[in-house]
matplotlib code that plots the C-alpha trace (Angstrom):
import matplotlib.pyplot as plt

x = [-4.6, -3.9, -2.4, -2.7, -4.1, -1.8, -1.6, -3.5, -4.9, -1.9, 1.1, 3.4, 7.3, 8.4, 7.8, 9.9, 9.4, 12.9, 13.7, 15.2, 16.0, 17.2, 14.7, 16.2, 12.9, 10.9, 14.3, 14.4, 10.5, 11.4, 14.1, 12.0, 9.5, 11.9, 13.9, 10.8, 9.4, 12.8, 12.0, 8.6, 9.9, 12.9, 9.8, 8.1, 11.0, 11.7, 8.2, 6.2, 4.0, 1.6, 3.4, 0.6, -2.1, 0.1, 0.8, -1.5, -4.5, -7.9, -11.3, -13.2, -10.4, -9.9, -13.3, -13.3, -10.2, -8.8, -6.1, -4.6, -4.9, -4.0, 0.0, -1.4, -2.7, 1.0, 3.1, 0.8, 1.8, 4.7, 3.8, 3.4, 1.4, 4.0, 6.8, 4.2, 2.6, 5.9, 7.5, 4.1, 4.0, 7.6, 6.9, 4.3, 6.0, 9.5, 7.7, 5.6, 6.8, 9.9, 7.8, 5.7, 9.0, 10.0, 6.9, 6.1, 9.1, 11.0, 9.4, 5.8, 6.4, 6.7, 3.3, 1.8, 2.5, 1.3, -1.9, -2.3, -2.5, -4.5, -7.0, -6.6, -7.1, -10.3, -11.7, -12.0, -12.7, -15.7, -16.7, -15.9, -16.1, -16.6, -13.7, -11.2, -8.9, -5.7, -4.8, -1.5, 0.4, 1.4, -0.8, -3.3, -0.1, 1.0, -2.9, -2.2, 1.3, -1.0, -3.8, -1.0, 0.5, -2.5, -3.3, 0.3, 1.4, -1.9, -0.3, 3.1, 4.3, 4.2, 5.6, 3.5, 3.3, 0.8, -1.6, -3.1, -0.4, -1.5, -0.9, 3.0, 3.6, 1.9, 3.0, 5.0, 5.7, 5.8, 3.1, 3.2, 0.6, -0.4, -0.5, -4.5, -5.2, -2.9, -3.8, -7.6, -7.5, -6.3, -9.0, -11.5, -10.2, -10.2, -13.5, -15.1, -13.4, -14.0, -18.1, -17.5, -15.2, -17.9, -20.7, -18.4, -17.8, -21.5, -22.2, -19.1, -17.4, -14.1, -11.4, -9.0, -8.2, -8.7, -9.6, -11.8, -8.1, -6.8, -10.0, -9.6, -6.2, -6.8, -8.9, -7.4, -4.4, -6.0, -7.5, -5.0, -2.0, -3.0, -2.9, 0.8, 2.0, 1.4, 4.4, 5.8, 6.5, 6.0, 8.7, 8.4, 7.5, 7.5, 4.1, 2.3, 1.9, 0.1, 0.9, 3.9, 7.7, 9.6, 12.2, 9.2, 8.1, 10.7, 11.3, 8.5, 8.1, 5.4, 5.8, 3.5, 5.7, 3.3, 2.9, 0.1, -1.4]
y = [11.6, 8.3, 8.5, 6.7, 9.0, 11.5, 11.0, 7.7, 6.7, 3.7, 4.5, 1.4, 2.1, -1.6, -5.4, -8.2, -10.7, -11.7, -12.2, -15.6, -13.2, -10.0, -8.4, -6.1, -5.7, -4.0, -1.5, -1.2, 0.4, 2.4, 3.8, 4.2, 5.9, 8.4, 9.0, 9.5, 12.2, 13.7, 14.2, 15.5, 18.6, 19.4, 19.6, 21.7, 24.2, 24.5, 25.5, 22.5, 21.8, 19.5, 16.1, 13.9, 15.2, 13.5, 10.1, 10.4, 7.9, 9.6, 7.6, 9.3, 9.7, 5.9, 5.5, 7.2, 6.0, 2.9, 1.9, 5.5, 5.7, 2.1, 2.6, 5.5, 2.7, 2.0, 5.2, 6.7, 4.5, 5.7, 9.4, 11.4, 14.6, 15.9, 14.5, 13.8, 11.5, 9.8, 9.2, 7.9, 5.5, 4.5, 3.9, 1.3, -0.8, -0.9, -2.4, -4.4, -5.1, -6.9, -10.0, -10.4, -10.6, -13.1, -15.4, -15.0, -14.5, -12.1, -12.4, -13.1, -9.8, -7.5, -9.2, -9.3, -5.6, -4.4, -6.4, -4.6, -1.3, -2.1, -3.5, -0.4, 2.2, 0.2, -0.3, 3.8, 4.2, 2.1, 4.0, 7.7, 6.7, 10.4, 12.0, 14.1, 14.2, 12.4, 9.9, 9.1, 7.1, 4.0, 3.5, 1.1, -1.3, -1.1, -1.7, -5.5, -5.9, -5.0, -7.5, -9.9, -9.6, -9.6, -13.2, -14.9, -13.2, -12.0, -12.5, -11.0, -8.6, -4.7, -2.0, 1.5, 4.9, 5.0, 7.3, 9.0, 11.2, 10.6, 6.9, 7.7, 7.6, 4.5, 2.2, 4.2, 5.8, 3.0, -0.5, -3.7, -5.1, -8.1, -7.1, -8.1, -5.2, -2.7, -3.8, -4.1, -0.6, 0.5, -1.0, 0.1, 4.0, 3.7, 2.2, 4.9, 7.8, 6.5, 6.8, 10.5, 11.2, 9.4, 12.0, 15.3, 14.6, 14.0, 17.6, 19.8, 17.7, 18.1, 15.3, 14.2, 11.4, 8.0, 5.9, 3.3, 3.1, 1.5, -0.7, -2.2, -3.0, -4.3, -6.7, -7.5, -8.3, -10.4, -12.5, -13.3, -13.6, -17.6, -17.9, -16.4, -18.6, -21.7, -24.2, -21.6, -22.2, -19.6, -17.8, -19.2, -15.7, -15.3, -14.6, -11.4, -12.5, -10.3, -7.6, -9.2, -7.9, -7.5, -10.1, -12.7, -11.6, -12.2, -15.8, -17.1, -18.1, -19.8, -22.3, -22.1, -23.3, -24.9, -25.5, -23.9, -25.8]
z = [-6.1, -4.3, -0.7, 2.0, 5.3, 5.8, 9.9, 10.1, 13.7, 13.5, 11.9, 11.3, 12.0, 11.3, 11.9, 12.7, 10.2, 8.4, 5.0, 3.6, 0.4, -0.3, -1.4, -4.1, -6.5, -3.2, -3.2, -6.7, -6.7, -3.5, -5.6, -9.1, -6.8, -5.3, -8.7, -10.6, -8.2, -7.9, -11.9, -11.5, -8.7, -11.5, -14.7, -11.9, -10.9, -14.9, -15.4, -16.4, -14.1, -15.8, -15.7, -14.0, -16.1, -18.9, -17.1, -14.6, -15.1, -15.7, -15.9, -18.3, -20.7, -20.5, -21.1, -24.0, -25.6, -23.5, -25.9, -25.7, -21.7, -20.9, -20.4, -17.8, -15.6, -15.2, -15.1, -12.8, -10.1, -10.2, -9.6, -6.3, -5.5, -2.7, -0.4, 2.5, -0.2, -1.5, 2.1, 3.5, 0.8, 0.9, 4.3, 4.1, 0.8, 3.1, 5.4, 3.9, 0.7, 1.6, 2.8, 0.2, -2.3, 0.0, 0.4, -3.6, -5.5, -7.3, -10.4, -9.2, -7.3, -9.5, -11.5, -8.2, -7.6, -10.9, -10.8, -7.5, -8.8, -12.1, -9.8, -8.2, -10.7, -12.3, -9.2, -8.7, -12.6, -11.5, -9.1, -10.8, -14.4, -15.7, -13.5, -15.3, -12.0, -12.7, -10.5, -9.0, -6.3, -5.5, -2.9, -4.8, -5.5, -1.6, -0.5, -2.2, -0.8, 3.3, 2.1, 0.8, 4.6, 6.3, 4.5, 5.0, 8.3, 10.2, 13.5, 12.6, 15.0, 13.8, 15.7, 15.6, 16.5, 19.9, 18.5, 21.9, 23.7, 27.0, 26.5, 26.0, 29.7, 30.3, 27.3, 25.7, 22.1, 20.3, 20.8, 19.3, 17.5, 15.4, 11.1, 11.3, 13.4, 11.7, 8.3, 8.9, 10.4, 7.0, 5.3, 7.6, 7.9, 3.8, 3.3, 6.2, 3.6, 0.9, 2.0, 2.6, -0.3, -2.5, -0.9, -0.7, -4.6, -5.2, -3.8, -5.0, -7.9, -6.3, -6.6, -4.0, -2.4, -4.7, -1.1, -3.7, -5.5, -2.0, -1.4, -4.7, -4.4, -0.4, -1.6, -5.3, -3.0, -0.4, -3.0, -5.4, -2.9, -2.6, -6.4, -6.3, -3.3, -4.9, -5.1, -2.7, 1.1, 3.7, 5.5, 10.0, 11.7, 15.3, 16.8, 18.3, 22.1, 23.7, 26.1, 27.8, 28.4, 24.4, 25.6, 26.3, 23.0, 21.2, 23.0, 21.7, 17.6, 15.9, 12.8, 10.1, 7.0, 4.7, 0.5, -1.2, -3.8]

ax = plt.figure().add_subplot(projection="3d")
ax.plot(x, y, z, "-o")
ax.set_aspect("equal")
plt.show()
């Protein structure tokens, strides 16, 4: 199953960074998301329950028969093991995804998205090439869109959840923080699980959480976000400051328009 952490040590609520665009493809896969698992609980309430090993991607069966599996690659993106797992991921491409629309395009979206979660599901098929789990989430596809942020907008500001209770009455519920340290902390809580999924699989065989799914599509993203921004001019984002008063914050902007060629 690909999910992100279920209660990860910084949970992102939302950033600051406008669009120029609307950015209707990022709603339109919220939305395919949701519909589709709405679909998978109604299979399940009618008694068929085994929808995701159908269109879920499984290594060693595309191993065996790649031309057969391939189109599993892409439908299991779309597929969720629970609510906790859709929401958490809707979460992160809302608040992520928006941007990268924006800086790339519509069109070079959705390829940029896809590639994302190919890169994904190989890069754990590398890793597990015998598995017969299915795998499914979107999470492999949203680890790209992070990267793609974390490349364009490193020092865009990202509100999260304070993750240490007794901190609440000092800053507050909710801290500000630039994307590099939100989005690295993903990377880093990912790669740190995957290590111990990768040894708790070695000993019991069990599946569970795809984490080499998200690291594969962290760094397919980071990479190949340049390649889509070229001929493209990036959206002027104000600038994390520091620990200062929100109304200073938000006084102060940054301009980093520039081509990539």
């Amino acid at each position: 199953m690909w999910a992100l952490p279920p209660i990860p040590p910084l949970t992102p609520i939302r950033d600051r960074l406008p669009t120029r665009t609307f950015p209707f493809i990022n709603y339109l896969l919220i939305i395919s998301n949701v519909l589709v698992f709405l679909w998978e609980q109604a299979l399940a309430e009618s008694g068929y329950e085994s929808i995701g090993d159908v269109l879920g991607f499984v290594p060693y069966q595309f191993n065996h028969d790649p031309i057969a599996s391939a189109p599993t690659i892409l439908t299991s993106m779309f597929l969720h093991g629970g609510w906790g797992h859709l929401l958490s991921n809707m979460l992160f491409l809302w608040i992520f995804g928006d941007n990268i629309e924006d800086a790339i395009g519509h069109l070079r979206y959705v390829a940029f998205y896809l590639v994302g979660g190919v890169a994904a599901a190989l890069a754990q098929m590398a890793v597990d090439p015998g598995s017969h789990v299915p795998m499914v989430g979107a999470s492999g596809a949203i680890s790209a869109v992070m990267a793609g942020y974390l490349m364009l907008y490193p020092t865009a500001p990202i509100t999260v959840l304070n993750p240490i209770f007794l901190l609440w009455f000092f800053f507050g519920i909710f801290l500000e923080l630039p994307a590099w340290v939100v989005t690295l902390e993903f990377f880093v809580v990912n790669l740190l699980a995957a290590q111990t999924s990768a040894l708790d699989s070695a000993r019991h065989g069990m599946g569970g959480v795809a984490f080499f799914a998200h690291i594969g599509g962290f760094v397919a993203g980071f990479v190949l976000v340049r390649f889509f921004m070229i001929g493209r001019t990036k959206m002027v984002a104000d600038r994390w400051r520091g620990w200062r008063p929100p109304e200073r914050r938000r006084a102060d902007s940054w301009d980093d328009s520039r081509n990539y060629r």
